[in-house]
Structure formats: structure tokens, C-alpha cells
PDB file of N, CA, C, O and CB in Angstrom:
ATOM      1  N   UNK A   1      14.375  29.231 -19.409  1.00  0.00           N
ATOM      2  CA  UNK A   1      14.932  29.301 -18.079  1.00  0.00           C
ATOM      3  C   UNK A   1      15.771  28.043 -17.835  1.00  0.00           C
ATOM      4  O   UNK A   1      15.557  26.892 -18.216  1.00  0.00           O
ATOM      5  CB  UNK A   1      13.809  29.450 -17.013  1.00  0.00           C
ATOM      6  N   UNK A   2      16.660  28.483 -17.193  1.00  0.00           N
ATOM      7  CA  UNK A   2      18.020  26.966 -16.583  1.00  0.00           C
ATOM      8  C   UNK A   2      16.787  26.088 -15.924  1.00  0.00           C
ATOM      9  O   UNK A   2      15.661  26.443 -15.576  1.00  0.00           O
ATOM     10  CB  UNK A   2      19.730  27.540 -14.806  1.00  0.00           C
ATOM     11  N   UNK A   3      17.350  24.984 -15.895  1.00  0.00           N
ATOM     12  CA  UNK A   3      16.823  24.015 -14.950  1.00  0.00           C
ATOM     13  C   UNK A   3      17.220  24.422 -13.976  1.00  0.00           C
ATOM     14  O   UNK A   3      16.263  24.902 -13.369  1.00  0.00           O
ATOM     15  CB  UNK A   3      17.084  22.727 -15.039  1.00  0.00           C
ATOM     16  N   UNK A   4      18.246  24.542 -13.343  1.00  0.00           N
ATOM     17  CA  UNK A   4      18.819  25.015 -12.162  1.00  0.00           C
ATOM     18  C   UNK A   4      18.381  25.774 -11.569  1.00  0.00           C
ATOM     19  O   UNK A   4      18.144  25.436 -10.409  1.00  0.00           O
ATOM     20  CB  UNK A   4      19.742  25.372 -12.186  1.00  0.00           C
ATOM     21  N   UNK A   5      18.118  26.806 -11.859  1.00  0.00           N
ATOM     22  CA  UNK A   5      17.198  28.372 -11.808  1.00  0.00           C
ATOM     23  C   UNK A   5      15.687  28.047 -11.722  1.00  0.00           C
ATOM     24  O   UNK A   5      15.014  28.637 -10.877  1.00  0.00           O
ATOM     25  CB  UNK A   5      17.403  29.436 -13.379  1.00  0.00           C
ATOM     26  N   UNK A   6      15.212  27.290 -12.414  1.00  0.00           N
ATOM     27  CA  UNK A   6      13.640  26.875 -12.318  1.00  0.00           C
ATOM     28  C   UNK A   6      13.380  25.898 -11.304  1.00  0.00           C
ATOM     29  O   UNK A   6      12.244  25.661 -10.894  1.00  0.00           O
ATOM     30  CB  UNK A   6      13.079  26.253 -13.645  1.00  0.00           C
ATOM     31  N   UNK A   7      14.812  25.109 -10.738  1.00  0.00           N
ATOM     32  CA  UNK A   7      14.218  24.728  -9.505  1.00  0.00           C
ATOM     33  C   UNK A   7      14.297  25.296  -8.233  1.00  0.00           C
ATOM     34  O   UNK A   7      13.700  24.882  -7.239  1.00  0.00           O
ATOM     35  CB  UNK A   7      14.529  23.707  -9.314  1.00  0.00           C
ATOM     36  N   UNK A   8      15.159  26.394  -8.296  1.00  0.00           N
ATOM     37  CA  UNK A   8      15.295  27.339  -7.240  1.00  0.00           C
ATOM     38  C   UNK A   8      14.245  28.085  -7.190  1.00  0.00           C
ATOM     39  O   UNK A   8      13.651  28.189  -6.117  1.00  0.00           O
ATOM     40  CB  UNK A   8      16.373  28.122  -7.305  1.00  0.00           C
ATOM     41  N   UNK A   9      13.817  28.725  -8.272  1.00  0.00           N
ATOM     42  CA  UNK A   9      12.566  29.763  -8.067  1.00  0.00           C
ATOM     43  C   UNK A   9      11.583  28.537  -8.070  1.00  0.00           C
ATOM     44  O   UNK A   9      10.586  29.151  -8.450  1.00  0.00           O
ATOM     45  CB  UNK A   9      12.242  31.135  -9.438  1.00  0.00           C
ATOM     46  N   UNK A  10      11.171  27.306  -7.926  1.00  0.00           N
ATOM     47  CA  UNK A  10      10.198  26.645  -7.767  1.00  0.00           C
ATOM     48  C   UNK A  10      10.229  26.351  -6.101  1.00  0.00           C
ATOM     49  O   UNK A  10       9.279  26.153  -5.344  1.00  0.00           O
ATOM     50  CB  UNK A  10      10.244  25.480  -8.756  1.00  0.00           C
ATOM     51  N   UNK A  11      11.414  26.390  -5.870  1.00  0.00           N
ATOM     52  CA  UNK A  11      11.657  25.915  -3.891  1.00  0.00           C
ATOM     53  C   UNK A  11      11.907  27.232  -3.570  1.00  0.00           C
ATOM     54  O   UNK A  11      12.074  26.989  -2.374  1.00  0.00           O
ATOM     55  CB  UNK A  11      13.268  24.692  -3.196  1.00  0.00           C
ATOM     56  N   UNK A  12      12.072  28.429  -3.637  1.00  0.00           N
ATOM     57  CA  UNK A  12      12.283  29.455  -2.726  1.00  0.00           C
ATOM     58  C   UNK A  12      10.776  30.380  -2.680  1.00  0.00           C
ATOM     59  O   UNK A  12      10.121  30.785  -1.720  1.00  0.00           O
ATOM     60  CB  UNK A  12      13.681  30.344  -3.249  1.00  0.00           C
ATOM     61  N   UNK A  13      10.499  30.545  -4.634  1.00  0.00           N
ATOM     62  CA  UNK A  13       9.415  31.114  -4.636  1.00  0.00           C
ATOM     63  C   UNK A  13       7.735  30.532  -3.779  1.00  0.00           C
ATOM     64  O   UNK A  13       6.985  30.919  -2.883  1.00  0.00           O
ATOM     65  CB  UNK A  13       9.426  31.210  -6.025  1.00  0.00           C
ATOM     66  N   UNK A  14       7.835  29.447  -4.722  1.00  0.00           N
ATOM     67  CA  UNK A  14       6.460  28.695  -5.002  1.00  0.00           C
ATOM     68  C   UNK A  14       6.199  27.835  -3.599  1.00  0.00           C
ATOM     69  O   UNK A  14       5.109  27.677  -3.050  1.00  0.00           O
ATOM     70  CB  UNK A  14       6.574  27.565  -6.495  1.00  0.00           C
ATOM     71  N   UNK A  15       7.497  27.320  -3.166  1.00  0.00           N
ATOM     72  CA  UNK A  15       7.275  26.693  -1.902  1.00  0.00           C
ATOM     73  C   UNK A  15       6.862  25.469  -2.446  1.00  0.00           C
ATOM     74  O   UNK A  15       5.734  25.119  -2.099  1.00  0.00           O
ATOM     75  CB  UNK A  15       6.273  27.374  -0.896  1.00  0.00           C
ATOM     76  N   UNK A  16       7.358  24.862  -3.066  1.00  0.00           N
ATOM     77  CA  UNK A  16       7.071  23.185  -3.746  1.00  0.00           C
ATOM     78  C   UNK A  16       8.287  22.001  -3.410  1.00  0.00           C
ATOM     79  O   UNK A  16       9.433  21.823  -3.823  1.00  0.00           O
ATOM     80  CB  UNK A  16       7.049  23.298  -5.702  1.00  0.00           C
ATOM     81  N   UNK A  17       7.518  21.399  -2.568  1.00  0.00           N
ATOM     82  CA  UNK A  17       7.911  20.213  -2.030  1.00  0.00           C
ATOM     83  C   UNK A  17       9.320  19.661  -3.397  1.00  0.00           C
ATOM     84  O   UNK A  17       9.256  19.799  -4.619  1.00  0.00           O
ATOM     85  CB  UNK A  17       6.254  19.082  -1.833  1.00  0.00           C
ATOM     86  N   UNK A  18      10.298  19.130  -2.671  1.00  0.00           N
ATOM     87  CA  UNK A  18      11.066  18.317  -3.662  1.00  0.00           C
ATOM     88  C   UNK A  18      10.922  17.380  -4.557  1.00  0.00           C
ATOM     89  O   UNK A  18      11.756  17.112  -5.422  1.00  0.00           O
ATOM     90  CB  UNK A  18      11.698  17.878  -3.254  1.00  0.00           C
ATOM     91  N   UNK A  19       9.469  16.633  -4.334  1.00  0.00           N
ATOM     92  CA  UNK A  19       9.419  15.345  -4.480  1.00  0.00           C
ATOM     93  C   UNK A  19       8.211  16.311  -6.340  1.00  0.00           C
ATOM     94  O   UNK A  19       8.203  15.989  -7.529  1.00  0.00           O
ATOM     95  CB  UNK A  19       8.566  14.042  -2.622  1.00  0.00           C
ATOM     96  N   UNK A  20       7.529  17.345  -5.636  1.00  0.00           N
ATOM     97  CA  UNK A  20       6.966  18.176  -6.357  1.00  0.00           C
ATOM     98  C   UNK A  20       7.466  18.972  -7.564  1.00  0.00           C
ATOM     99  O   UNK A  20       6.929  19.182  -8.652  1.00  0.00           O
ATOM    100  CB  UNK A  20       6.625  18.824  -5.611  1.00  0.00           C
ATOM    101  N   UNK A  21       8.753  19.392  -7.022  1.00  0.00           N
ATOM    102  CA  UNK A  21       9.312  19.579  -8.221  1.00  0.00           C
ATOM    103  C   UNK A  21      10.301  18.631  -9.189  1.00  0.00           C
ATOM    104  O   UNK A  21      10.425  18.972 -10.365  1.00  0.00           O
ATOM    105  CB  UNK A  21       9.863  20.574  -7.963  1.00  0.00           C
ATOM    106  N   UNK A  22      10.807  17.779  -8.839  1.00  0.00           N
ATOM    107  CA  UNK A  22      11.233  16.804  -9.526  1.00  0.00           C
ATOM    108  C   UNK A  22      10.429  15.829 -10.255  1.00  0.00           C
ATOM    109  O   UNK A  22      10.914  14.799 -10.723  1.00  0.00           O
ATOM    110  CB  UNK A  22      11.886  16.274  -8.822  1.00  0.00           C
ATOM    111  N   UNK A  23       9.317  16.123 -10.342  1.00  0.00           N
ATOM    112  CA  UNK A  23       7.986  15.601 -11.245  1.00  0.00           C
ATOM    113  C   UNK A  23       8.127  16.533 -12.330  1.00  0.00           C
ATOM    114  O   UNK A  23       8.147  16.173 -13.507  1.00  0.00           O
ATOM    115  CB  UNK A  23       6.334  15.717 -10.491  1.00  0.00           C
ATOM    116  N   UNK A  24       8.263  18.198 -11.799  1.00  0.00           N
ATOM    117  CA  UNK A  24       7.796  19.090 -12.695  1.00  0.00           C
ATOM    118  C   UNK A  24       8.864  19.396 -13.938  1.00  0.00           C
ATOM    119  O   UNK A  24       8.588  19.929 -15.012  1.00  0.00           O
ATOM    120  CB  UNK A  24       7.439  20.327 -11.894  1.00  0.00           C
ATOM    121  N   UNK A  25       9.776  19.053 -13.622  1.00  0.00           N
ATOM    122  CA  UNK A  25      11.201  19.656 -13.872  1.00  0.00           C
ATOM    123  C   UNK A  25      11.490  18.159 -14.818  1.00  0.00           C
ATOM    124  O   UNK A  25      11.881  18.146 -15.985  1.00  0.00           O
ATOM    125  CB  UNK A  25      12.405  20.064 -12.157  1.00  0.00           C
ATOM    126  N   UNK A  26      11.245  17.193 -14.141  1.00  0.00           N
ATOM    127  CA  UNK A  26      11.645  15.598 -14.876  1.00  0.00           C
ATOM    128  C   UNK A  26      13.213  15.336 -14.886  1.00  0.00           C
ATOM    129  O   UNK A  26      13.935  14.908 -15.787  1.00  0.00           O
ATOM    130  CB  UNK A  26      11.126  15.502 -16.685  1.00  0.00           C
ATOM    131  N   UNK A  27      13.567  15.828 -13.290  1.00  0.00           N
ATOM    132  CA  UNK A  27      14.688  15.158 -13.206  1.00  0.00           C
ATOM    133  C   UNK A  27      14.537  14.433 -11.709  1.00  0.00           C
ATOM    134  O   UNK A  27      13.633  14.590 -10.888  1.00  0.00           O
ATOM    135  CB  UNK A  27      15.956  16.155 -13.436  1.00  0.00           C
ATOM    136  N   UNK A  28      15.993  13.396 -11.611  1.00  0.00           N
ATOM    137  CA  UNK A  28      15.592  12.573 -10.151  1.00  0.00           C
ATOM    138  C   UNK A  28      15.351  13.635  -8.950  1.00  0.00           C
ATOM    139  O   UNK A  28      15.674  14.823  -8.942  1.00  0.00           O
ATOM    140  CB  UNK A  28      16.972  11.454  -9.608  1.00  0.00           C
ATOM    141  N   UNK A  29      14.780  12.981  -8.061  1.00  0.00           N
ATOM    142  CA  UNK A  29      14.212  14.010  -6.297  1.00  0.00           C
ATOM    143  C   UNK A  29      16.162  13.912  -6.236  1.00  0.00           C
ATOM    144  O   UNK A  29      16.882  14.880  -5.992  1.00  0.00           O
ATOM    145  CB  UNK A  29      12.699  12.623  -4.192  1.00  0.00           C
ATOM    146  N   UNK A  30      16.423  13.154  -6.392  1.00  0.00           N
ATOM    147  CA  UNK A  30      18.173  13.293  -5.800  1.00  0.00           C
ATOM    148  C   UNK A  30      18.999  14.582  -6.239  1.00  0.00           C
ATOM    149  O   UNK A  30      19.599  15.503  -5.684  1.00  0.00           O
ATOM    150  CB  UNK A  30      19.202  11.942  -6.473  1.00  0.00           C
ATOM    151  N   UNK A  31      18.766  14.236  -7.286  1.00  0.00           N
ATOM    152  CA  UNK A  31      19.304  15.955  -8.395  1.00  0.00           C
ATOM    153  C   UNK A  31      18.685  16.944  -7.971  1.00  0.00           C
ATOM    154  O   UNK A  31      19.166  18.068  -8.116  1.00  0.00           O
ATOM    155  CB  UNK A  31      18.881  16.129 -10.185  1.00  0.00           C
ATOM    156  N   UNK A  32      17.576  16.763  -7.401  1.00  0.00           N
ATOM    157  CA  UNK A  32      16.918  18.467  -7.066  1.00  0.00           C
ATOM    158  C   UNK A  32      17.413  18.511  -6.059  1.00  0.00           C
ATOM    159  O   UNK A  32      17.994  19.596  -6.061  1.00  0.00           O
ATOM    160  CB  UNK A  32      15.285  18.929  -6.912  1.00  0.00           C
ATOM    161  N   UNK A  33      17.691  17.756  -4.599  1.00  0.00           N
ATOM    162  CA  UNK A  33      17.954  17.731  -3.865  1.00  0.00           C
ATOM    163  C   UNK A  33      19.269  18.565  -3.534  1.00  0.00           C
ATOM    164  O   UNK A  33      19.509  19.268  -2.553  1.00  0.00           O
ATOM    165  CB  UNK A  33      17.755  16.754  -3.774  1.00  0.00           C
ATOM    166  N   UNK A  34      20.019  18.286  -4.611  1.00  0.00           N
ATOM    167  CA  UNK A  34      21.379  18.647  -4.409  1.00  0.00           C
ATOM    168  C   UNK A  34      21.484  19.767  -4.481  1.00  0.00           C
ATOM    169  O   UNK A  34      22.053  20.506  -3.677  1.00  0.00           O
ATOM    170  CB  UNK A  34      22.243  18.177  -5.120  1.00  0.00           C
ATOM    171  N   UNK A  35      20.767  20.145  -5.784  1.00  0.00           N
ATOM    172  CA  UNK A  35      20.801  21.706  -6.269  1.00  0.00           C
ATOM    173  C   UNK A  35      20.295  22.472  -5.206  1.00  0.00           C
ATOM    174  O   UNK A  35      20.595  23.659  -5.073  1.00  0.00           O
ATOM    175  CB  UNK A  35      19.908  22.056  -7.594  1.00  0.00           C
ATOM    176  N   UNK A  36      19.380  21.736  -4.267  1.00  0.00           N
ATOM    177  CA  UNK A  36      18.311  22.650  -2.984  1.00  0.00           C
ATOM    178  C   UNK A  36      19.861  23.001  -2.228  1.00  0.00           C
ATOM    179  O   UNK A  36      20.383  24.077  -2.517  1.00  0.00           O
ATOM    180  CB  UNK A  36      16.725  21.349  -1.620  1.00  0.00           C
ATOM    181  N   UNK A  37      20.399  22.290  -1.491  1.00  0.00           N
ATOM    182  CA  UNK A  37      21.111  21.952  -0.447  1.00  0.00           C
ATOM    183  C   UNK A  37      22.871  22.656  -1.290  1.00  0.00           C
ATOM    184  O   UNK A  37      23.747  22.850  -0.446  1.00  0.00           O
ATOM    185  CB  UNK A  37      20.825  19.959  -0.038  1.00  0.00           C
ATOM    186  N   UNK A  38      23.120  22.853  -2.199  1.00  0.00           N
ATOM    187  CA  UNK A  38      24.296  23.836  -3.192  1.00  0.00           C
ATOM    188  C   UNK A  38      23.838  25.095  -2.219  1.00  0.00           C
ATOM    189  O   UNK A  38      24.446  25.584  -1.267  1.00  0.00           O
ATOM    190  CB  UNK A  38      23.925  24.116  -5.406  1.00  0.00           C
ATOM    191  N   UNK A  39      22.408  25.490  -2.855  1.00  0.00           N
ATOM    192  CA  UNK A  39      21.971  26.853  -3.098  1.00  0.00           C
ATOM    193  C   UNK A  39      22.272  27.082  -1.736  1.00  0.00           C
ATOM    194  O   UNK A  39      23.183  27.849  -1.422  1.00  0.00           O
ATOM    195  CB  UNK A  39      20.446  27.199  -3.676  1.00  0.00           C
ATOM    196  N   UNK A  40      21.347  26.278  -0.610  1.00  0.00           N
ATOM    197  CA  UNK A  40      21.805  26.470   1.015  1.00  0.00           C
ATOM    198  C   UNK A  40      22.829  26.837   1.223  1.00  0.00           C
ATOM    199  O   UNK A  40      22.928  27.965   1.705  1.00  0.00           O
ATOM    200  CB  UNK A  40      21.836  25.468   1.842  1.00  0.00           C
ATOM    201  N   UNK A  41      23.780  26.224   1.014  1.00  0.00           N
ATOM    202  CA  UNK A  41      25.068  26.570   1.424  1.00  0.00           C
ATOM    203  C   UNK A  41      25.689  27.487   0.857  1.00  0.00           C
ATOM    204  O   UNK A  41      26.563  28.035   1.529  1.00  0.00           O
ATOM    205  CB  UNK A  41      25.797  25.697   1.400  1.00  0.00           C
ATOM    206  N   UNK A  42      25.481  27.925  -0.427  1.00  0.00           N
ATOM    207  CA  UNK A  42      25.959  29.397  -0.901  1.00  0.00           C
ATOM    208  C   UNK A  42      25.355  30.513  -0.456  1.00  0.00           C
ATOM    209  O   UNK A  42      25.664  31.683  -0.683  1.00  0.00           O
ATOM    210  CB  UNK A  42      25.868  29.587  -2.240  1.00  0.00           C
ATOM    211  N   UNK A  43      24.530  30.108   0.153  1.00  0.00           N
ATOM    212  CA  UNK A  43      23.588  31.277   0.873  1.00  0.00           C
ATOM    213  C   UNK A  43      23.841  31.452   2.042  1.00  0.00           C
ATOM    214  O   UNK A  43      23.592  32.513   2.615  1.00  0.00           O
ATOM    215  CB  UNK A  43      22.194  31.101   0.918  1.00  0.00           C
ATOM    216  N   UNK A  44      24.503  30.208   2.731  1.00  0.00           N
ATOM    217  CA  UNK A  44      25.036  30.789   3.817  1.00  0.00           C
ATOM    218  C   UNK A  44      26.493  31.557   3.953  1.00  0.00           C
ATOM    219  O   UNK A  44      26.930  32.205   4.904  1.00  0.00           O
ATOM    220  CB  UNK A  44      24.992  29.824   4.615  1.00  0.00           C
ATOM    221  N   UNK A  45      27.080  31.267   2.698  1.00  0.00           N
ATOM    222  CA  UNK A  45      28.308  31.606   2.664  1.00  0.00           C
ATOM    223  C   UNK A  45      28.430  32.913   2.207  1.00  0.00           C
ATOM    224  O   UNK A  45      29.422  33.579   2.500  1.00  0.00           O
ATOM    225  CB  UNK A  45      29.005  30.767   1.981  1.00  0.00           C
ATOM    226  N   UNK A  46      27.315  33.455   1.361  1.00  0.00           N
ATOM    227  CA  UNK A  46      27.658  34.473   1.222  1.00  0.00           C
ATOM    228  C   UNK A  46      26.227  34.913   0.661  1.00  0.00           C
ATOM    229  O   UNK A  46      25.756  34.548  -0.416  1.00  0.00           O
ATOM    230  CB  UNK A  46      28.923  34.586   0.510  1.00  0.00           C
ATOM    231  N   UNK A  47      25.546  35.874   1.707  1.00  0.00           N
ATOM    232  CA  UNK A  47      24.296  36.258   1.838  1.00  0.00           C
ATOM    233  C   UNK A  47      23.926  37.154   0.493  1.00  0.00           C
ATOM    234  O   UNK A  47      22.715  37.032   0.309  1.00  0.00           O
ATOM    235  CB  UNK A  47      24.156  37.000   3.211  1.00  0.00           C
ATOM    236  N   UNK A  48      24.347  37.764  -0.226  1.00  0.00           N
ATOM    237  CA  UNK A  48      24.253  38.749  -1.583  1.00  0.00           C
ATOM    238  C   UNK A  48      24.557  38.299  -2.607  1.00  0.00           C
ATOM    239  O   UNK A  48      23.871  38.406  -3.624  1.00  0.00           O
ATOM    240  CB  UNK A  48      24.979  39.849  -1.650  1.00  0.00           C
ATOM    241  N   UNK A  49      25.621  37.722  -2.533  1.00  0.00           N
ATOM    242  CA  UNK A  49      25.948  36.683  -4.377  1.00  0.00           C
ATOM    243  C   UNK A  49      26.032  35.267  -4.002  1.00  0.00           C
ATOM    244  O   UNK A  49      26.805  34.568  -4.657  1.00  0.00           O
ATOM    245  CB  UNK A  49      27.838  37.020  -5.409  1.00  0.00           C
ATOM    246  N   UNK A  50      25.502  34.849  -3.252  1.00  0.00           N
ATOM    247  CA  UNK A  50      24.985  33.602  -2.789  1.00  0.00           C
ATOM    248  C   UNK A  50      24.605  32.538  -3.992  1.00  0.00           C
ATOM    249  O   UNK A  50      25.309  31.605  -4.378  1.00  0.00           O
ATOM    250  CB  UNK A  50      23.734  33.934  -1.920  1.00  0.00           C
ATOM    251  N   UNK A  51      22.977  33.025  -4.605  1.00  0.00           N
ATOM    252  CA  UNK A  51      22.357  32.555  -5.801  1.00  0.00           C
ATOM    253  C   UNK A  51      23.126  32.764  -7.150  1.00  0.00           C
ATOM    254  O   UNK A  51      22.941  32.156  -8.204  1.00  0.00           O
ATOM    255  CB  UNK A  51      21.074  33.197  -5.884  1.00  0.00           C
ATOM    256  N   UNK A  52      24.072  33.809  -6.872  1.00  0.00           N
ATOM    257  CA  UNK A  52      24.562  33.836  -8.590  1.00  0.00           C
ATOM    258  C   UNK A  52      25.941  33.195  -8.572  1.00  0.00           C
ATOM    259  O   UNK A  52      26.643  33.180  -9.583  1.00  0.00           O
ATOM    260  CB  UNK A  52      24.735  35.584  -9.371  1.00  0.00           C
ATOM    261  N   UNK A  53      26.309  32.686  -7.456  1.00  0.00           N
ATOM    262  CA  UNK A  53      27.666  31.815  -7.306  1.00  0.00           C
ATOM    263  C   UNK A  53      27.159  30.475  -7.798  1.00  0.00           C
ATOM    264  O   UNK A  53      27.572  29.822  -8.756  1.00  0.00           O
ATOM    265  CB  UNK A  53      28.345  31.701  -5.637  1.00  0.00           C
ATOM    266  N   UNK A  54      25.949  30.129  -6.747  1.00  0.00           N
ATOM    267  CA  UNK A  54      25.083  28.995  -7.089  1.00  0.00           C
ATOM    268  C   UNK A  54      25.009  28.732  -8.455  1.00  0.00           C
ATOM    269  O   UNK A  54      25.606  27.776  -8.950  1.00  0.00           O
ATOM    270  CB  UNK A  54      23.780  29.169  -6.628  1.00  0.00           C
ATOM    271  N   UNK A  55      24.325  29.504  -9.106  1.00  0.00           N
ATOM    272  CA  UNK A  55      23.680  29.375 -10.652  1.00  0.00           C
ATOM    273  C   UNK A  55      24.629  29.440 -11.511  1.00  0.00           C
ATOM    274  O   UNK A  55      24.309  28.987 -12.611  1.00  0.00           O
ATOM    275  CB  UNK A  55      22.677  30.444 -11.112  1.00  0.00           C
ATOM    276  N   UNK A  56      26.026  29.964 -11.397  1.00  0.00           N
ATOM    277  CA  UNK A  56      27.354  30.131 -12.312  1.00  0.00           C
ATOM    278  C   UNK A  56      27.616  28.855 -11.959  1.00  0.00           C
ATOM    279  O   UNK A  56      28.007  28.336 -13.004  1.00  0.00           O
ATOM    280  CB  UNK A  56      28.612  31.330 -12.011  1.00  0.00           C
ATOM    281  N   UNK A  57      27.637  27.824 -10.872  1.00  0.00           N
ATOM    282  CA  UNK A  57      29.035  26.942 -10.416  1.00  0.00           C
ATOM    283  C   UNK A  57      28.582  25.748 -11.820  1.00  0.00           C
ATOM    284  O   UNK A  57      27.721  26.071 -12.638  1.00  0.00           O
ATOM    285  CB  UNK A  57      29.033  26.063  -8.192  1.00  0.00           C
ATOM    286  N   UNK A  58      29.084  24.819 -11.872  1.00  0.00           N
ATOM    287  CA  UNK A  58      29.009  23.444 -12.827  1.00  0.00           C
ATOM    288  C   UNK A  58      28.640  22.527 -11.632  1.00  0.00           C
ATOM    289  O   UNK A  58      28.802  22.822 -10.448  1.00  0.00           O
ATOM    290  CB  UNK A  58      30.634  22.901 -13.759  1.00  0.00           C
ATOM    291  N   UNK A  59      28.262  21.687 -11.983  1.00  0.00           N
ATOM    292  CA  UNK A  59      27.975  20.424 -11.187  1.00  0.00           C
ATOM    293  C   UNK A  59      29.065  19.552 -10.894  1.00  0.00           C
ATOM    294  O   UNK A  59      29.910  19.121 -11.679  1.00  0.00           O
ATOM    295  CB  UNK A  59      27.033  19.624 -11.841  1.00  0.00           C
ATOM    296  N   UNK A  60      28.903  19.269  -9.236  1.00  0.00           N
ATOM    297  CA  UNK A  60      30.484  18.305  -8.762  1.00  0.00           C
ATOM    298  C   UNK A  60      29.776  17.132  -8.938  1.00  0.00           C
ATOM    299  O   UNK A  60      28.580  17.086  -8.649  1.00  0.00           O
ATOM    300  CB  UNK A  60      31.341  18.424  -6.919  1.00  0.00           C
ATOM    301  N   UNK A  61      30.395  16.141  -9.397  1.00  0.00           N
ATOM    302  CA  UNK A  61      30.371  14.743  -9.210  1.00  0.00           C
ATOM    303  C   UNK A  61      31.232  13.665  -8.683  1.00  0.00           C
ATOM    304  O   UNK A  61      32.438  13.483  -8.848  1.00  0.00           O
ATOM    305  CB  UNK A  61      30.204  14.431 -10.105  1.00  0.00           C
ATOM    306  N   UNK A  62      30.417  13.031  -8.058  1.00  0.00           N
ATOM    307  CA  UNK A  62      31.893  12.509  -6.876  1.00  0.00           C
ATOM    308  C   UNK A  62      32.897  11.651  -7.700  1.00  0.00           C
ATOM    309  O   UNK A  62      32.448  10.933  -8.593  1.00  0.00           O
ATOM    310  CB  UNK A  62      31.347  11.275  -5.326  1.00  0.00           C
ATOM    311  N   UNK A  63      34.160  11.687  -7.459  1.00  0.00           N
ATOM    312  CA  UNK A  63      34.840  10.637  -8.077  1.00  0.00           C
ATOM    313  C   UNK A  63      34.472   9.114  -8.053  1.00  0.00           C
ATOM    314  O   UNK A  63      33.818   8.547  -7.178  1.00  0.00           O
ATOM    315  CB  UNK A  63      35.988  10.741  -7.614  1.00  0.00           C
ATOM    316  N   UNK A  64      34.912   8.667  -8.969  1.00  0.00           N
ATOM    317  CA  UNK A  64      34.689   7.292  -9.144  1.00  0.00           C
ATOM    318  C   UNK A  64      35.794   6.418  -8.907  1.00  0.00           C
ATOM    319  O   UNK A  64      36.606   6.610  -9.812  1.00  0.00           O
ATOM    320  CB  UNK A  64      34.244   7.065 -10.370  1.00  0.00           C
ATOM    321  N   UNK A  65      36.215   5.519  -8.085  1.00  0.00           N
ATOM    322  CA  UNK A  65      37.501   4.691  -8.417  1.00  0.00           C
ATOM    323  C   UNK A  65      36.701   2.986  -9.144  1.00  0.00           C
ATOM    324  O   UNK A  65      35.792   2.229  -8.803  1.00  0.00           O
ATOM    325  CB  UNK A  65      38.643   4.443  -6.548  1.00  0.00           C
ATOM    326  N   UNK A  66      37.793   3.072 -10.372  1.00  0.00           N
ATOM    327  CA  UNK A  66      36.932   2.220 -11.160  1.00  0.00           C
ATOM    328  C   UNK A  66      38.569   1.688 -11.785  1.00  0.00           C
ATOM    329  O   UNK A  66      39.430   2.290 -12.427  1.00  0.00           O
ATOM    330  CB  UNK A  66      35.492   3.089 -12.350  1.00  0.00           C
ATOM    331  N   UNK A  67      38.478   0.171 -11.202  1.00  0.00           N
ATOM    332  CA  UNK A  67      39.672  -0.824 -11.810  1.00  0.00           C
ATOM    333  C   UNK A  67      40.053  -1.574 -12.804  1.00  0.00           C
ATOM    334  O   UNK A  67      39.985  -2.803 -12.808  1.00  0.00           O
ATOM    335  CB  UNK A  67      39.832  -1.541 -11.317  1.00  0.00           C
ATOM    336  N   UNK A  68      40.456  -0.912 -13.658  1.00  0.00           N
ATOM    337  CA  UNK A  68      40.221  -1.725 -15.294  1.00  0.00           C
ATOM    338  C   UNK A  68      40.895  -3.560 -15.141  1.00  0.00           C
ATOM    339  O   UNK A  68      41.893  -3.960 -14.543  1.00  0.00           O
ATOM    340  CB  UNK A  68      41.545  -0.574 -16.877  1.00  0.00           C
ATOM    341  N   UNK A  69      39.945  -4.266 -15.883  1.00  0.00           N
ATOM    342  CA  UNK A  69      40.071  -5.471 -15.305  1.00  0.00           C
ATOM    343  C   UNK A  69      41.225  -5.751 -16.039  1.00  0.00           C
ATOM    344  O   UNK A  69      41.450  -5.166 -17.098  1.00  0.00           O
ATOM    345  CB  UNK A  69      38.910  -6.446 -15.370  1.00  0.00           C
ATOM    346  N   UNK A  70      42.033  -6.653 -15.542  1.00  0.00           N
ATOM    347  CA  UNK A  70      43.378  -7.306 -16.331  1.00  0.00           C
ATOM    348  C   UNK A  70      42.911  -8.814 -16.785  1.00  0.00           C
ATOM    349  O   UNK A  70      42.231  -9.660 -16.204  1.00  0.00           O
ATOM    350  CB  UNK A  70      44.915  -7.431 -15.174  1.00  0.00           C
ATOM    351  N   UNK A  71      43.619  -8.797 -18.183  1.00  0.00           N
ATOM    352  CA  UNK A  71      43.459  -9.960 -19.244  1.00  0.00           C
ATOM    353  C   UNK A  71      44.434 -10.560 -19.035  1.00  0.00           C
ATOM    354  O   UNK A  71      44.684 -11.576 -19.683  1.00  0.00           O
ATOM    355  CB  UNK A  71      43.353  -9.713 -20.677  1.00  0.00           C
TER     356      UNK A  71
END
């Protein structure tokens, strides 16, 4: 099973705290967090393919501005 998917069916099914499944799963409470709060919002956006928009998308990561030092 995806990680992704195993933490959704761990927070929708099982009803397990974040802090609970990011023990179980062995990734940060921050990362689950996100994936919780994705799924939310695809679910509000679109009540029927909600979860499989969710579970198809890739992970956003915020940009970085990063200044290469001058020699």
C-alpha cells in the first residue's frame, strides 16, 4: 500500500490521531499533516474523485530562493 493511501485510510478509516500515525507510518507529523489537509481540500473540491485526484497528485514543495555565493 502507498504511504499516502495508508495514511488516509489510517485518518478517515481508523480515526488515528496525526501525531499517531506519523509514528506508524515513520514519517514527520508535518508530512502527514499535509497529506491530511491535500486530501481536505480535494474533497472539498470535488466530492466523488476527490481521493483519487488526491492519491494521483505528486507532492508540491515550496520553492526555495537560494543565492549562490560569489567568489
Amino acid at each position: 500500500m502507498d504511504q499516502k493511501e495508508q495514511i488516509l485510510h489510517y485518518h478517515r478509516v481508523d480515526g488515528l490521531s496525526l501525531r499517531e500515525i506519523s509514528r506508524r507510518v515513520g514519517l514527520n507529523r508535518k508530512t502527514v499533516t499535509r497529506y491530511v489537509r491535500e486530501y481536505e481540500a480535494s474533497i472539498r473540491e470535488d466530492p466523488e474523485e476527490g481521493l483519487d485526484i488526491c492519491l494521483a497528485s505528486k507532492p508540491k514543495y515550496p520553492a526555495r530562493n537560494v543565492e549562490c555565493p560569489r567568489m
